[in-house]
C-alpha positions as CSV (number, residue, x, y, z in Angstrom):
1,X,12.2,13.7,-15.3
2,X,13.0,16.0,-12.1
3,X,14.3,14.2,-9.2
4,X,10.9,14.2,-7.1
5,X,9.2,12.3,-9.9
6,X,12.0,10.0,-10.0
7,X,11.5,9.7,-6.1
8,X,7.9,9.2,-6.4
9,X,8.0,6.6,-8.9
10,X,10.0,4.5,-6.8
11,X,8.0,5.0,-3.6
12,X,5.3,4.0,-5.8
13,X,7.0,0.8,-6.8
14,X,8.9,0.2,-3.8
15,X,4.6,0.4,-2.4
16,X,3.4,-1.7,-4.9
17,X,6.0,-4.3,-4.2
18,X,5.6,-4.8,-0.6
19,X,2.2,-5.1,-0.8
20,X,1.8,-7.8,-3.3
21,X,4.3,-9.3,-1.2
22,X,2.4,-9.5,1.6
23,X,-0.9,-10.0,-0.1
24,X,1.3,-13.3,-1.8
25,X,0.2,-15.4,-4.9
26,X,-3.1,-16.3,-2.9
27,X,-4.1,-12.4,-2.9
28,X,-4.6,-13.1,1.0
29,X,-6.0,-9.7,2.8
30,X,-3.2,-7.6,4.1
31,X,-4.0,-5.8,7.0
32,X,-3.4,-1.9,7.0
33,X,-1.3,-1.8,10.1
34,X,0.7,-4.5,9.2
35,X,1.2,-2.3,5.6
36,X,2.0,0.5,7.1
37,X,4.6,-1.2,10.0
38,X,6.3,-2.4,6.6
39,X,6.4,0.5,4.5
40,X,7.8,2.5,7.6
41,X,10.7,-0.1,8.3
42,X,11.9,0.2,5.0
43,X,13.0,3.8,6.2
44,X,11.6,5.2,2.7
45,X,8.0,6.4,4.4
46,X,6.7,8.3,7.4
47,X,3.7,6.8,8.9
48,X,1.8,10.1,7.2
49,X,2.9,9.0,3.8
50,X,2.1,5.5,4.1
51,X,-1.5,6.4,4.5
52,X,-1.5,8.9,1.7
53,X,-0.3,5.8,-0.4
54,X,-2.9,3.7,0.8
55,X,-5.6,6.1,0.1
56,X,-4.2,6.6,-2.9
57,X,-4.1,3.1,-3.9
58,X,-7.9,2.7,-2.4
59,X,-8.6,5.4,-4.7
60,X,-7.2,4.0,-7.9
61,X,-8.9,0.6,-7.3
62,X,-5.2,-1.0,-6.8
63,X,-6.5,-2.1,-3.2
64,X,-9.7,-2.4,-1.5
65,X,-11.6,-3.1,1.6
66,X,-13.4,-6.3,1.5
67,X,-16.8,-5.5,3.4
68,X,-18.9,-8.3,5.4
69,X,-22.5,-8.4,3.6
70,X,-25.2,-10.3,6.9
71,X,-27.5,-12.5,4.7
72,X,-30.6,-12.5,6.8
């Protein structure tokens, strides 16, 4: 496997793992700012590829935005 994949495949875990630990055992929201604040700290992503993760992840169905539905 070349060494980007490599890289990749750990972002993608390294991604995977920080959200889950913020989303905790109770699968609590996880706010994208706080995400992002996280993935940036650990030095690993730029605030442009933590978004491209996110959207990725939106896309893949691994995360998703809970939307308010007004019963009337």
């Amino acid at each position: 496997m070349p060494k980007t994949e490599i890289e990749l495949d750990r972002k993608l875990k390294l991604f995977i793992d920080i959200f889950r630990a913020l989303a905790s055992e109770n699968r609590d929201d996880v706010s994208k700012e706080i995400l992002i604040l996280e993935l940036v700290n650990t030095g690993k992503y730029t605030e442009q590829e933590a978004l491209v993760y996110i959207k990725q992840a939106q896309q893949y169905g691994f995360i998703f935005e809970r939307k308010l539905v007004c019963m009337q």
